[in-house]
mmCIF entry with sequence, helices, sheets and N, C-alpha, C, O atoms, coordinates in Angstrom:
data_MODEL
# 
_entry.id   MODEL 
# 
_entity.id                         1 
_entity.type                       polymer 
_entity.pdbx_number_of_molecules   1 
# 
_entity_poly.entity_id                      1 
_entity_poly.type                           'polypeptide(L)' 
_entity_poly.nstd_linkage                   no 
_entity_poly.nstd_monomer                   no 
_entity_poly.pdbx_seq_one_letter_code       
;(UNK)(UNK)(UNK)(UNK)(UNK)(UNK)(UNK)(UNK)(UNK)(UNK)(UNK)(UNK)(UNK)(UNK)(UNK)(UNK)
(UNK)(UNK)(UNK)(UNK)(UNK)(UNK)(UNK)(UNK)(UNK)(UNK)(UNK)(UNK)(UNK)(UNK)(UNK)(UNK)
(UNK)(UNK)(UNK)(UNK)(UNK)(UNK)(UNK)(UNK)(UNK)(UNK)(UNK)(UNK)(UNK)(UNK)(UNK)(UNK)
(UNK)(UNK)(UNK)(UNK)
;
_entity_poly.pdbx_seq_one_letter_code_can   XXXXXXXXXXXXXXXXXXXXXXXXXXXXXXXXXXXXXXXXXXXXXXXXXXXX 
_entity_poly.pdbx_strand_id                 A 
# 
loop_
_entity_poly_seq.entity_id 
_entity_poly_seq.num 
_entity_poly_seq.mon_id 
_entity_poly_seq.hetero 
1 1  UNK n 
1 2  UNK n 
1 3  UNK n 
1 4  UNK n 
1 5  UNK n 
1 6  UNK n 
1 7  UNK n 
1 8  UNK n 
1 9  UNK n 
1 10 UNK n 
1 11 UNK n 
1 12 UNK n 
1 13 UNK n 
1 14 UNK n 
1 15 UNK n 
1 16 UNK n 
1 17 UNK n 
1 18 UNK n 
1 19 UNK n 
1 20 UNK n 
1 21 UNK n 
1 22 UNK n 
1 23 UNK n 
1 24 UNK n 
1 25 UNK n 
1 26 UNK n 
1 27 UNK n 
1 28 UNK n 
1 29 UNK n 
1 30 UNK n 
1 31 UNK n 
1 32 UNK n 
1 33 UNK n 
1 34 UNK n 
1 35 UNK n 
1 36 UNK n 
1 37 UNK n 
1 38 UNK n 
1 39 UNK n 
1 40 UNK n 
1 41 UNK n 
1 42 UNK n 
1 43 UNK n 
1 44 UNK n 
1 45 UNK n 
1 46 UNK n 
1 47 UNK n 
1 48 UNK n 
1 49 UNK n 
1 50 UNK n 
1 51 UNK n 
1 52 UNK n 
# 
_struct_asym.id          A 
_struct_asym.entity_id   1 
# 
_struct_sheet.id               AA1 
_struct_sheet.type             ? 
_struct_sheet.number_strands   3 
_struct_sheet.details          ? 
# 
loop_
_struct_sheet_order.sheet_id 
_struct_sheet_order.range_id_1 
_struct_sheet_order.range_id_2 
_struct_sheet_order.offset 
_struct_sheet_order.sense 
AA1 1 2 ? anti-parallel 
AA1 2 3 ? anti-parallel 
# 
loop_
_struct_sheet_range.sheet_id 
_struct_sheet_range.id 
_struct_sheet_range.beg_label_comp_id 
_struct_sheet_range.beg_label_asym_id 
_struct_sheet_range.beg_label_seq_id 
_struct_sheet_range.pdbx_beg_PDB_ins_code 
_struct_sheet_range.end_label_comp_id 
_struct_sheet_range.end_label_asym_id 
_struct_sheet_range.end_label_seq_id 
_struct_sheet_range.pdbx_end_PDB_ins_code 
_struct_sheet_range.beg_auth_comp_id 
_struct_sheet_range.beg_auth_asym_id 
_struct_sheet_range.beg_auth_seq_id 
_struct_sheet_range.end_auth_comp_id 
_struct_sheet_range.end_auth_asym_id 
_struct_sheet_range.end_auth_seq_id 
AA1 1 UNK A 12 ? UNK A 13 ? UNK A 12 UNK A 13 
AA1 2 UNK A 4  ? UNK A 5  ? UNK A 4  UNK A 5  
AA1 3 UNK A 50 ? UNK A 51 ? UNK A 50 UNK A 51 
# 
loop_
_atom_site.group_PDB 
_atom_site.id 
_atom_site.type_symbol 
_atom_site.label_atom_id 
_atom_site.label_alt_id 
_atom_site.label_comp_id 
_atom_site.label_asym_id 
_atom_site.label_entity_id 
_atom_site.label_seq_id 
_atom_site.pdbx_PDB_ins_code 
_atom_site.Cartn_x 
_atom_site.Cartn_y 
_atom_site.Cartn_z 
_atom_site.occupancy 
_atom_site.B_iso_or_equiv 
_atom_site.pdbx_formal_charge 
_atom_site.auth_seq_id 
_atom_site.auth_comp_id 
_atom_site.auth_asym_id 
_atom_site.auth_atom_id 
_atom_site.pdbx_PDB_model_num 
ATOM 1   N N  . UNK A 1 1  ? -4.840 7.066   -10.439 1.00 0.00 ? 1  UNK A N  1 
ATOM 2   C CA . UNK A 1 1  ? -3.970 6.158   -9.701  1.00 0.00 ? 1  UNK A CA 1 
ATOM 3   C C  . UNK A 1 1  ? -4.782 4.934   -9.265  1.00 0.00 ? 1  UNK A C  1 
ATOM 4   O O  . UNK A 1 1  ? -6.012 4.900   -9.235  1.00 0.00 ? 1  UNK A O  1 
ATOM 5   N N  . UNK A 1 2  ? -4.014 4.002   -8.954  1.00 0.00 ? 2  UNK A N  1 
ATOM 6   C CA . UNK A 1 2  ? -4.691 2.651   -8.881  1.00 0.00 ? 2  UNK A CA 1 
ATOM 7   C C  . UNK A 1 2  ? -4.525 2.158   -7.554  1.00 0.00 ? 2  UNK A C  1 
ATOM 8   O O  . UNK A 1 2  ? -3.533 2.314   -6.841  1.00 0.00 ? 2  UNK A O  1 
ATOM 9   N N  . UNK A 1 3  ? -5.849 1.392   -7.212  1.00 0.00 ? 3  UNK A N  1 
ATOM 10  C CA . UNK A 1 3  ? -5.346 0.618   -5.721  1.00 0.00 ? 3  UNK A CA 1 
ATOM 11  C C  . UNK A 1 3  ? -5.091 -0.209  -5.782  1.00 0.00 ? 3  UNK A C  1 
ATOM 12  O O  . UNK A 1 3  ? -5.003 -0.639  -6.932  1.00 0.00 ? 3  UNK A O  1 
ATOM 13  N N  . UNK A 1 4  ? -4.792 -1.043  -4.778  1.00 0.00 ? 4  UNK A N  1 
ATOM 14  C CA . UNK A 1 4  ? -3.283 -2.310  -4.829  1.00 0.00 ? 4  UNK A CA 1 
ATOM 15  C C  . UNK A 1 4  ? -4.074 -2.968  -3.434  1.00 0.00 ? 4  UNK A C  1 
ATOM 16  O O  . UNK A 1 4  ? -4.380 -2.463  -2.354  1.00 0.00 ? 4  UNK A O  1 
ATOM 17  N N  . UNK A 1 5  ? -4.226 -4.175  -3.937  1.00 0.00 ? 5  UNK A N  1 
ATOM 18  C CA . UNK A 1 5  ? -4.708 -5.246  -3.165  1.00 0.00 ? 5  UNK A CA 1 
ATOM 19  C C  . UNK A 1 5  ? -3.789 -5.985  -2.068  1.00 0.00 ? 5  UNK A C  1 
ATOM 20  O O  . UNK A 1 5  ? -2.850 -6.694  -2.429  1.00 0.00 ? 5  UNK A O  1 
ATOM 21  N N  . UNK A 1 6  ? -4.076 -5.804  -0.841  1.00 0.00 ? 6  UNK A N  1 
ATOM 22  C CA . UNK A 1 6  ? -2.814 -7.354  0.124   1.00 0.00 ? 6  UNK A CA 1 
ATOM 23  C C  . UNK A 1 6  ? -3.456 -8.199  -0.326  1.00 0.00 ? 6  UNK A C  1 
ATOM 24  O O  . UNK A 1 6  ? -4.686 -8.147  -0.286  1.00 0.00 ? 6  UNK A O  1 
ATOM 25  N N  . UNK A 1 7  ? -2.590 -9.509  -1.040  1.00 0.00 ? 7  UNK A N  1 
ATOM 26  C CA . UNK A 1 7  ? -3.245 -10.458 -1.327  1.00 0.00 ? 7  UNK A CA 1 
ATOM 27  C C  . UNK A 1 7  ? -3.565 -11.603 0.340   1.00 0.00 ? 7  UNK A C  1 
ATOM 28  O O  . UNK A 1 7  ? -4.575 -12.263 0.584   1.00 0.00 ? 7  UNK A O  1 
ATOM 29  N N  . UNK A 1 8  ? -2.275 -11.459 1.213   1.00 0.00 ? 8  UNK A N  1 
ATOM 30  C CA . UNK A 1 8  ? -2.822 -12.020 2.210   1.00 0.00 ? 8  UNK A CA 1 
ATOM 31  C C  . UNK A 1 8  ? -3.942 -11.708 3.596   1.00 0.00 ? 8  UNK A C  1 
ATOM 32  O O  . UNK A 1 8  ? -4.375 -12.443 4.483   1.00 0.00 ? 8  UNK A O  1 
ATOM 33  N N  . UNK A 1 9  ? -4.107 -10.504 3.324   1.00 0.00 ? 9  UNK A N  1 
ATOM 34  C CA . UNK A 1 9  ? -5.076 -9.794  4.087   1.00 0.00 ? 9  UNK A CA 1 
ATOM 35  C C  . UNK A 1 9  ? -6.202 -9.019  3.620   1.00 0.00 ? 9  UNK A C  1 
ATOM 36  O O  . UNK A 1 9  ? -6.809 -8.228  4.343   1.00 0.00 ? 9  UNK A O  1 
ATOM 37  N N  . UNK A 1 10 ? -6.467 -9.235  2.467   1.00 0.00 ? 10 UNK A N  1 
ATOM 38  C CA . UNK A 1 10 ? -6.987 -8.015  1.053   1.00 0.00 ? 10 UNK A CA 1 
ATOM 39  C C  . UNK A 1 10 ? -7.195 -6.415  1.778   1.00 0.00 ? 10 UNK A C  1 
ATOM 40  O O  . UNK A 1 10 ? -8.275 -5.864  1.566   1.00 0.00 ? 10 UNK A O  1 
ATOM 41  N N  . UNK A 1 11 ? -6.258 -5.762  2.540   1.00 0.00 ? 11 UNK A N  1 
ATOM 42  C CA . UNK A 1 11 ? -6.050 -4.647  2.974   1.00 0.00 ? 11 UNK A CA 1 
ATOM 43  C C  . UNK A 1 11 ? -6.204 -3.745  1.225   1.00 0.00 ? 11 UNK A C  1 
ATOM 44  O O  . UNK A 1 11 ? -5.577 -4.175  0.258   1.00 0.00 ? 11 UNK A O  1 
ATOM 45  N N  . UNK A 1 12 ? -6.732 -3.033  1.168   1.00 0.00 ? 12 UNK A N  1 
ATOM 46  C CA . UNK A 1 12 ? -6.183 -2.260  0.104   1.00 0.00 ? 12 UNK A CA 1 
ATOM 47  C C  . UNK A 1 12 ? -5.547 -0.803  0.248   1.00 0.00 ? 12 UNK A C  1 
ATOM 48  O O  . UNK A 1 12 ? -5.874 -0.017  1.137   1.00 0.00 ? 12 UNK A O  1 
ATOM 49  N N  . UNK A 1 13 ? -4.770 -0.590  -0.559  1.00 0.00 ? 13 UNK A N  1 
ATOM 50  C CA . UNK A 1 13 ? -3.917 0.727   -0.668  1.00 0.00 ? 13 UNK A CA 1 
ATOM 51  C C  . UNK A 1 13 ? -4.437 1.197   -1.613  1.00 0.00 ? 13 UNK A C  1 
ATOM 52  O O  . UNK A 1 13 ? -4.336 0.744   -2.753  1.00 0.00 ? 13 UNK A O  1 
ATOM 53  N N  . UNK A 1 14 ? -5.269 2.477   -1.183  1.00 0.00 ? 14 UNK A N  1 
ATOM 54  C CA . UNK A 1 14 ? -5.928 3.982   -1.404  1.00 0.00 ? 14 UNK A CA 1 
ATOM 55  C C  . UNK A 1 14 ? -4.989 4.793   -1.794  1.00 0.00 ? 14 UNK A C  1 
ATOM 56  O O  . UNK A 1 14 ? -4.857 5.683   -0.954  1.00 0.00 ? 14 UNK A O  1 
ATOM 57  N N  . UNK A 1 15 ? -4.026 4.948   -2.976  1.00 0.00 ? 15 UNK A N  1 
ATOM 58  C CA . UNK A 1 15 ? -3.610 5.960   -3.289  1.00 0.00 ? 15 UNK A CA 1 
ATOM 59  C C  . UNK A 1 15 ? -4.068 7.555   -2.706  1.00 0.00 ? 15 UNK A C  1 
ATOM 60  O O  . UNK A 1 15 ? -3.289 8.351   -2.182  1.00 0.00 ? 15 UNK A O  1 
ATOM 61  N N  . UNK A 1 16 ? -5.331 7.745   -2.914  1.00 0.00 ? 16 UNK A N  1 
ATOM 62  C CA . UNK A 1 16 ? -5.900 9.183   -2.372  1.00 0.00 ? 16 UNK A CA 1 
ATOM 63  C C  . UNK A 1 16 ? -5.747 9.069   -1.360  1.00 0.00 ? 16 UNK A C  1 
ATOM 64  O O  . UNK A 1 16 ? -5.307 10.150  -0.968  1.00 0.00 ? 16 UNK A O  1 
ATOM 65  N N  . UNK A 1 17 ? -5.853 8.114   -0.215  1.00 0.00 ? 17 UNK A N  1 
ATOM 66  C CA . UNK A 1 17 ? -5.183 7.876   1.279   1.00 0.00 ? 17 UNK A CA 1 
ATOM 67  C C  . UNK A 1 17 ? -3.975 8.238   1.896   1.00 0.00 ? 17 UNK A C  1 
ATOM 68  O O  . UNK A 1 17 ? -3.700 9.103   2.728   1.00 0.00 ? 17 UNK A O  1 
ATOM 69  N N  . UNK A 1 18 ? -3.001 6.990   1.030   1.00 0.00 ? 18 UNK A N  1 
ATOM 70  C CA . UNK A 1 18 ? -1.853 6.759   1.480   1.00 0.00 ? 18 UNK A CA 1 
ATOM 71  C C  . UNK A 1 18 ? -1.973 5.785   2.809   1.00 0.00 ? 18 UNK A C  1 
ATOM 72  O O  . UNK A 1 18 ? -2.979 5.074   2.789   1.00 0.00 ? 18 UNK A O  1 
ATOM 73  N N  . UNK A 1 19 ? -1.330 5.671   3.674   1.00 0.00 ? 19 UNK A N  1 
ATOM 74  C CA . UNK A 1 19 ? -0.728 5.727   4.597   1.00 0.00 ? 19 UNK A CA 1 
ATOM 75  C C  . UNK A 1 19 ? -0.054 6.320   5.718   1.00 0.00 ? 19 UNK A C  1 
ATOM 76  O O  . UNK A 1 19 ? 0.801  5.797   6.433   1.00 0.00 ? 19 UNK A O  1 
ATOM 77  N N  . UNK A 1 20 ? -0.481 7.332   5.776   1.00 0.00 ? 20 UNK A N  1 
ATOM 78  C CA . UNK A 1 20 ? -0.007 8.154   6.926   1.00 0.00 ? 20 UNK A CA 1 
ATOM 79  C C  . UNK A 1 20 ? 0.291  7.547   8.099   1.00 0.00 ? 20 UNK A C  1 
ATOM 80  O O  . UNK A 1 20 ? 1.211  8.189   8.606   1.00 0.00 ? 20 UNK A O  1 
ATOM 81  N N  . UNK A 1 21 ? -0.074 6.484   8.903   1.00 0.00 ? 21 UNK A N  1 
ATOM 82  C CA . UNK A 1 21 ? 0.844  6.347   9.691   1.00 0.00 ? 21 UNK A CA 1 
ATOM 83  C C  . UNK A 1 21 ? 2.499  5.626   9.491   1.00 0.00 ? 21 UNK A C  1 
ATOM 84  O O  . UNK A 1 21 ? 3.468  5.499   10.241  1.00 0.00 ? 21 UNK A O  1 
ATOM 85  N N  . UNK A 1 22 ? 2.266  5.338   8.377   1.00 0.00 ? 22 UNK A N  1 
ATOM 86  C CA . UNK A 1 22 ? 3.444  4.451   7.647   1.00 0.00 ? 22 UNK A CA 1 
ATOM 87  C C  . UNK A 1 22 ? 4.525  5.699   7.488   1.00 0.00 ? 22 UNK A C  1 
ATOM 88  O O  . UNK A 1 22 ? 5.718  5.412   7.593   1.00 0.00 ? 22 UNK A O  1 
ATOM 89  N N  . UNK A 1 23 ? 4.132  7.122   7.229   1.00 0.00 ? 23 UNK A N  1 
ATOM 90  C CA . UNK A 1 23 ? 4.983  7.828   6.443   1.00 0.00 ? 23 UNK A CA 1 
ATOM 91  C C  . UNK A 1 23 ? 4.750  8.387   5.091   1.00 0.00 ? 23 UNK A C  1 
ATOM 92  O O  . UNK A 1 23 ? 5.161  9.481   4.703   1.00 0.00 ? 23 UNK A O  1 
ATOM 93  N N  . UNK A 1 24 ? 3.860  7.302   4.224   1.00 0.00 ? 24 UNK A N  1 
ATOM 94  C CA . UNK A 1 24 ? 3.025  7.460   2.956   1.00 0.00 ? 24 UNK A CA 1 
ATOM 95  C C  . UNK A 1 24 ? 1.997  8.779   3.258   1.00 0.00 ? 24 UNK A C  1 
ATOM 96  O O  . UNK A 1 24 ? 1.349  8.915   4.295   1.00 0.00 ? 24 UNK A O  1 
ATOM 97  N N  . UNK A 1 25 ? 2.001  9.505   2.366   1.00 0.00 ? 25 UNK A N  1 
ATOM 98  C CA . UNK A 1 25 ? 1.294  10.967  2.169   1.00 0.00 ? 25 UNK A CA 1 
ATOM 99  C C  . UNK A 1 25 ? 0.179  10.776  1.430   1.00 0.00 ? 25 UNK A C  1 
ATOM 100 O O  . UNK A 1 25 ? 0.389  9.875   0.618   1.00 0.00 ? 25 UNK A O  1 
ATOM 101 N N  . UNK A 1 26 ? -1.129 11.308  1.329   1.00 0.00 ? 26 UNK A N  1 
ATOM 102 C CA . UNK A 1 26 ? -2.268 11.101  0.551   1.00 0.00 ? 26 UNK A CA 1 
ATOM 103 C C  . UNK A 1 26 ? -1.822 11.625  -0.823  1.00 0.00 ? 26 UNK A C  1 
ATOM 104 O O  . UNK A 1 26 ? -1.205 12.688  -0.903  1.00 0.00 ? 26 UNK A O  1 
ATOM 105 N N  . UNK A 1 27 ? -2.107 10.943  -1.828  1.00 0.00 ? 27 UNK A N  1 
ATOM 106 C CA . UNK A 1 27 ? -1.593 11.264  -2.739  1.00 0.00 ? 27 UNK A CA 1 
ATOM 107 C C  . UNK A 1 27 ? -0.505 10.814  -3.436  1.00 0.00 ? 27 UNK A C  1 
ATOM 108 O O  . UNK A 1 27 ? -0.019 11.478  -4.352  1.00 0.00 ? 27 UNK A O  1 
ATOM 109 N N  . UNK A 1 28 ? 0.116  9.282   -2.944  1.00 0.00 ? 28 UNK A N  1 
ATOM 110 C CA . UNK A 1 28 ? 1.181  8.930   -3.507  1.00 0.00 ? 28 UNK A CA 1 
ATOM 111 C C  . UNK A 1 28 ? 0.807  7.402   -4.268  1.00 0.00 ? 28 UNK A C  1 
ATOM 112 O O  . UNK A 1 28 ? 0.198  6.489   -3.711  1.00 0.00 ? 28 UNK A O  1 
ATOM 113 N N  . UNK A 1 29 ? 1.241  7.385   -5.429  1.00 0.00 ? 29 UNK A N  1 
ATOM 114 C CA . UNK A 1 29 ? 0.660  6.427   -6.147  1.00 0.00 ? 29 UNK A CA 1 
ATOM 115 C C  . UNK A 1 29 ? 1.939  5.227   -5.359  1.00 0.00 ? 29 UNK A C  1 
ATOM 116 O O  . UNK A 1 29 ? 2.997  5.470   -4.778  1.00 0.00 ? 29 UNK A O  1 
ATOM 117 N N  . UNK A 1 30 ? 1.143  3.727   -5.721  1.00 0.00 ? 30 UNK A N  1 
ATOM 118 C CA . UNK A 1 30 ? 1.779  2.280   -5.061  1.00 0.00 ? 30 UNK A CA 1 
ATOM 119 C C  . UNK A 1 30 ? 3.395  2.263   -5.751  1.00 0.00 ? 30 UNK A C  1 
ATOM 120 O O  . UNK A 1 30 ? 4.315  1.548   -5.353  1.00 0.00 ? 30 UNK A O  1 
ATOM 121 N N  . UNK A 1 31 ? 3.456  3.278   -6.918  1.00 0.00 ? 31 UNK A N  1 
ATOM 122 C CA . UNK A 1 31 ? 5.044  2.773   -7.572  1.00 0.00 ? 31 UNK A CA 1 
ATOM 123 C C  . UNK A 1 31 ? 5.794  3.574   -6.854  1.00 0.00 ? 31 UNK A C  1 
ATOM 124 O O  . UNK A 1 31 ? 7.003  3.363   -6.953  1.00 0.00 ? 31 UNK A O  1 
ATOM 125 N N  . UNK A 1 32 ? 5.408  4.563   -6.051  1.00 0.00 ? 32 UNK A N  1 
ATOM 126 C CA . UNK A 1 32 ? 6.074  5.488   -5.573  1.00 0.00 ? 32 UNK A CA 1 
ATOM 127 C C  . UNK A 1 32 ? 6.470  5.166   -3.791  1.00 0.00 ? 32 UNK A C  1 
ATOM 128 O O  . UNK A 1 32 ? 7.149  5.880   -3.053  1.00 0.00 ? 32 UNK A O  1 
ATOM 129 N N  . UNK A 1 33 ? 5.916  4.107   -3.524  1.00 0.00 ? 33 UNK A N  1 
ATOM 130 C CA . UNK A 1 33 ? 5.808  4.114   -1.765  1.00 0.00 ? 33 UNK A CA 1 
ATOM 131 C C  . UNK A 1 33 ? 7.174  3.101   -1.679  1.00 0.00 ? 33 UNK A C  1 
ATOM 132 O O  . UNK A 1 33 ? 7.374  2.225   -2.521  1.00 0.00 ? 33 UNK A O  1 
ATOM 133 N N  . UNK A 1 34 ? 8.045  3.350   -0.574  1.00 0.00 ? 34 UNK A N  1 
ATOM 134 C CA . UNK A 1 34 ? 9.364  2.666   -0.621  1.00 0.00 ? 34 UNK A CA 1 
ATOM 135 C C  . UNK A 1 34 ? 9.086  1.481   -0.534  1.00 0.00 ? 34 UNK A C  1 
ATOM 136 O O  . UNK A 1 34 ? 8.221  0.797   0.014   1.00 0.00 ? 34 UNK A O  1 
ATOM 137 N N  . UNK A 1 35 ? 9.847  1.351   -1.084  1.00 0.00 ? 35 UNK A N  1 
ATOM 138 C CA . UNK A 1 35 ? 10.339 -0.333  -0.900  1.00 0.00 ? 35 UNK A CA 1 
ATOM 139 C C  . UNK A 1 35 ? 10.364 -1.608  0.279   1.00 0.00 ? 35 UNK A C  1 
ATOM 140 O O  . UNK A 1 35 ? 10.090 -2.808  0.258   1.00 0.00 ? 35 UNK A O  1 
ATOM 141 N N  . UNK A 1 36 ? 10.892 -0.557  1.386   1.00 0.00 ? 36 UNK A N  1 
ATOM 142 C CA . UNK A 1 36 ? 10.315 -1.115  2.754   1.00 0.00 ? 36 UNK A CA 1 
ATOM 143 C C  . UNK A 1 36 ? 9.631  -1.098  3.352   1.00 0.00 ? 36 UNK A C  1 
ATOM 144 O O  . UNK A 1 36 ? 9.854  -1.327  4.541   1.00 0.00 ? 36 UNK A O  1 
ATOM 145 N N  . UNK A 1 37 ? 8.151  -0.763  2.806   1.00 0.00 ? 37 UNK A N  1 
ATOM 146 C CA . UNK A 1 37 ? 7.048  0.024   3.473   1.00 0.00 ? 37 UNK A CA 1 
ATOM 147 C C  . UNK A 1 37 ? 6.167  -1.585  3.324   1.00 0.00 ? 37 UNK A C  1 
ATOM 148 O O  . UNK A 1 37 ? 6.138  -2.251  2.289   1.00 0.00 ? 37 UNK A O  1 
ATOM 149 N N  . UNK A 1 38 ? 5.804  -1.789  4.035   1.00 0.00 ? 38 UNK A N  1 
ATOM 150 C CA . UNK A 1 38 ? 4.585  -3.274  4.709   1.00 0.00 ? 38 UNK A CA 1 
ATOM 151 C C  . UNK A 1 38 ? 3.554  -2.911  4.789   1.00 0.00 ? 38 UNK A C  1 
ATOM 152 O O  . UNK A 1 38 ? 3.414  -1.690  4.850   1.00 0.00 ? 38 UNK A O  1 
ATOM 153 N N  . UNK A 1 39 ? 2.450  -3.700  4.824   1.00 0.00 ? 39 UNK A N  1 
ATOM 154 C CA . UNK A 1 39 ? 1.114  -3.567  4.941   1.00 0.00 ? 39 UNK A CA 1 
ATOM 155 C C  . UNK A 1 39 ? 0.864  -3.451  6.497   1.00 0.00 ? 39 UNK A C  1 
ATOM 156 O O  . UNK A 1 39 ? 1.322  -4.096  7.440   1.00 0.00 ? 39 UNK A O  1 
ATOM 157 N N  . UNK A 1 40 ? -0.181 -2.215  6.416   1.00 0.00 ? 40 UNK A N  1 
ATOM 158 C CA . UNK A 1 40 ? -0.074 -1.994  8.106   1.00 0.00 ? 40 UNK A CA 1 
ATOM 159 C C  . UNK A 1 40 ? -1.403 -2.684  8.316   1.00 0.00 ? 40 UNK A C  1 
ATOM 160 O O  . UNK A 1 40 ? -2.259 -1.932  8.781   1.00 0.00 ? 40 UNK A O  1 
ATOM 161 N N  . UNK A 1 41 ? -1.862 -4.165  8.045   1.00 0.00 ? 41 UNK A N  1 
ATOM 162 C CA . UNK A 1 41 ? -2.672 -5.101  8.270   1.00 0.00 ? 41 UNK A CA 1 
ATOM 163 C C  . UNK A 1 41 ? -1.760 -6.023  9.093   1.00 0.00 ? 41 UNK A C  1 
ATOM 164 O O  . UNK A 1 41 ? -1.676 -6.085  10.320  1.00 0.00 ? 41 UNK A O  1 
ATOM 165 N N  . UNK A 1 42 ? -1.238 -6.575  8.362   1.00 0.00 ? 42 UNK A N  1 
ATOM 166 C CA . UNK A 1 42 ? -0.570 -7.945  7.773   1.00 0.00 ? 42 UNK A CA 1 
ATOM 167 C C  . UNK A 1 42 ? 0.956  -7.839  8.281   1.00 0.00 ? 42 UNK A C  1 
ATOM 168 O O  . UNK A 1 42 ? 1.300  -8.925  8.749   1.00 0.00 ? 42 UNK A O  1 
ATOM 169 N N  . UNK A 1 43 ? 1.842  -7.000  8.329   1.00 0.00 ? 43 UNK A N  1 
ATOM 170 C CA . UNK A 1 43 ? 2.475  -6.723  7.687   1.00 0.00 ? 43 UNK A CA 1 
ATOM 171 C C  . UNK A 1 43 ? 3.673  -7.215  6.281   1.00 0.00 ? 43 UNK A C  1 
ATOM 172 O O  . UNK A 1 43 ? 4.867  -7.062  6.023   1.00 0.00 ? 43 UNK A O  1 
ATOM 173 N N  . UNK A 1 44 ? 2.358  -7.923  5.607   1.00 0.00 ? 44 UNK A N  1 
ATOM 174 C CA . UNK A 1 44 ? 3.298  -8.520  4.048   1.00 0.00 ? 44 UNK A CA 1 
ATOM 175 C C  . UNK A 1 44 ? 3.832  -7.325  3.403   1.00 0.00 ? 44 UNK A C  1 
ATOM 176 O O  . UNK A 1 44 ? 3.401  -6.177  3.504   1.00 0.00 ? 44 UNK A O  1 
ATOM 177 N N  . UNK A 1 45 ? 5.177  -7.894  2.486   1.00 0.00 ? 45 UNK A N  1 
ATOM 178 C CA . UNK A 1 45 ? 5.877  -6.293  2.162   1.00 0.00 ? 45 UNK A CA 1 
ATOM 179 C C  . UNK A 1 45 ? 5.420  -6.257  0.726   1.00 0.00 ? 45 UNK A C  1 
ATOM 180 O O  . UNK A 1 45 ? 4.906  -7.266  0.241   1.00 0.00 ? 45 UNK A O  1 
ATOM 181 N N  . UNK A 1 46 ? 5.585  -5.084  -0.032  1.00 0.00 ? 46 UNK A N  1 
ATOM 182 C CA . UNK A 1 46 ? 5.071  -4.686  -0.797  1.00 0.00 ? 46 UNK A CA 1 
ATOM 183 C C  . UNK A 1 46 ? 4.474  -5.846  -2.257  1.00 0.00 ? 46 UNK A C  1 
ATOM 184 O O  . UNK A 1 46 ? 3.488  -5.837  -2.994  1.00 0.00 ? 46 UNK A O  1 
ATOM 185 N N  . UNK A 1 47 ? 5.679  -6.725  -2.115  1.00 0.00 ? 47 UNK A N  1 
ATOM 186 C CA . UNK A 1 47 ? 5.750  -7.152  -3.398  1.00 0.00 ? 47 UNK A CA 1 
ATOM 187 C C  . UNK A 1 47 ? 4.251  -8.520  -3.447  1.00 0.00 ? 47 UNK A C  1 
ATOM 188 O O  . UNK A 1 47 ? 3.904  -9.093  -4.480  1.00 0.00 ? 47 UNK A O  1 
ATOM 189 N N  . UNK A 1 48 ? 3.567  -8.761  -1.938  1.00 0.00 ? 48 UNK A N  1 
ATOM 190 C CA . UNK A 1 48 ? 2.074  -9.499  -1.719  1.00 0.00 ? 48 UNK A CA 1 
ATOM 191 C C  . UNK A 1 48 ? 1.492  -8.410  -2.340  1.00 0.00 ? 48 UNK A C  1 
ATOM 192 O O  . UNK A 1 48 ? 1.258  -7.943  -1.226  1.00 0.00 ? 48 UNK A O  1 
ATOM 193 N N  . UNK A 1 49 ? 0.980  -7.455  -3.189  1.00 0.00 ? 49 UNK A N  1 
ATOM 194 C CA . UNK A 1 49 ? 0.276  -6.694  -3.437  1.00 0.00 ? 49 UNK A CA 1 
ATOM 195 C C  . UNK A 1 49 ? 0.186  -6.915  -4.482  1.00 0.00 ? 49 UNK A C  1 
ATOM 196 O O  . UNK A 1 49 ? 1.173  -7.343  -5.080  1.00 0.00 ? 49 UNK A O  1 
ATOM 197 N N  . UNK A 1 50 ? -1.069 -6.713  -5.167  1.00 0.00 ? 50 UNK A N  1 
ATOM 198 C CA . UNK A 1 50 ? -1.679 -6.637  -6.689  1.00 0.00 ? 50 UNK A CA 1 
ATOM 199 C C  . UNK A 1 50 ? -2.699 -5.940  -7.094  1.00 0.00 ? 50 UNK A C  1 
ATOM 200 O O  . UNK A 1 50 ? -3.609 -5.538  -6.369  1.00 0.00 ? 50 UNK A O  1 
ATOM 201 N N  . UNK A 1 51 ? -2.561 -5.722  -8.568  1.00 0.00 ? 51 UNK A N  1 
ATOM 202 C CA . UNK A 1 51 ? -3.458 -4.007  -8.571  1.00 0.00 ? 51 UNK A CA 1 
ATOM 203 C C  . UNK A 1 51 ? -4.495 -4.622  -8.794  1.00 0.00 ? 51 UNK A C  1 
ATOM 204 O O  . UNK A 1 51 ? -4.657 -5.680  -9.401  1.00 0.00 ? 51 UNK A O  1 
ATOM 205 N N  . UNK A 1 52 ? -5.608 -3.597  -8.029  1.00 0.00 ? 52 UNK A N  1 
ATOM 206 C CA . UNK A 1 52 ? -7.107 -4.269  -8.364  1.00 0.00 ? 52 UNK A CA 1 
ATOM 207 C C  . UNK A 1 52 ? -7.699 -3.988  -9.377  1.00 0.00 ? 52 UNK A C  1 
ATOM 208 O O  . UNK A 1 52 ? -8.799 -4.489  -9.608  1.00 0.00 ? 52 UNK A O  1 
# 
């Protein structure tokens, strides 16, 4: 699985992470995290993200 860059904050999303306080579970790849889920930096929504 791949990590995914904030382009306005370069936060990255750790698939093996997730997001847990978001709701995101360790283990969930970036195609899989909803749609309304924001960067818990920034909060830019998904679509500021790019795979690194």
């Amino acid at each position: 699985m791949d990590n995914y860059v904030c382009m306005p904050c370069s936060y990255v999303y750790d698939p093996q992470v997730g997001d847990p306080d978001s709701g995101v579970n360790a283990g969930t790849a970036f195609a899989a995290v909803p749609e309304d889920w924001v960067c818990p930096v920034c909060g830019a929504d998904k679509s500021a993200f790019e795979k690194e």
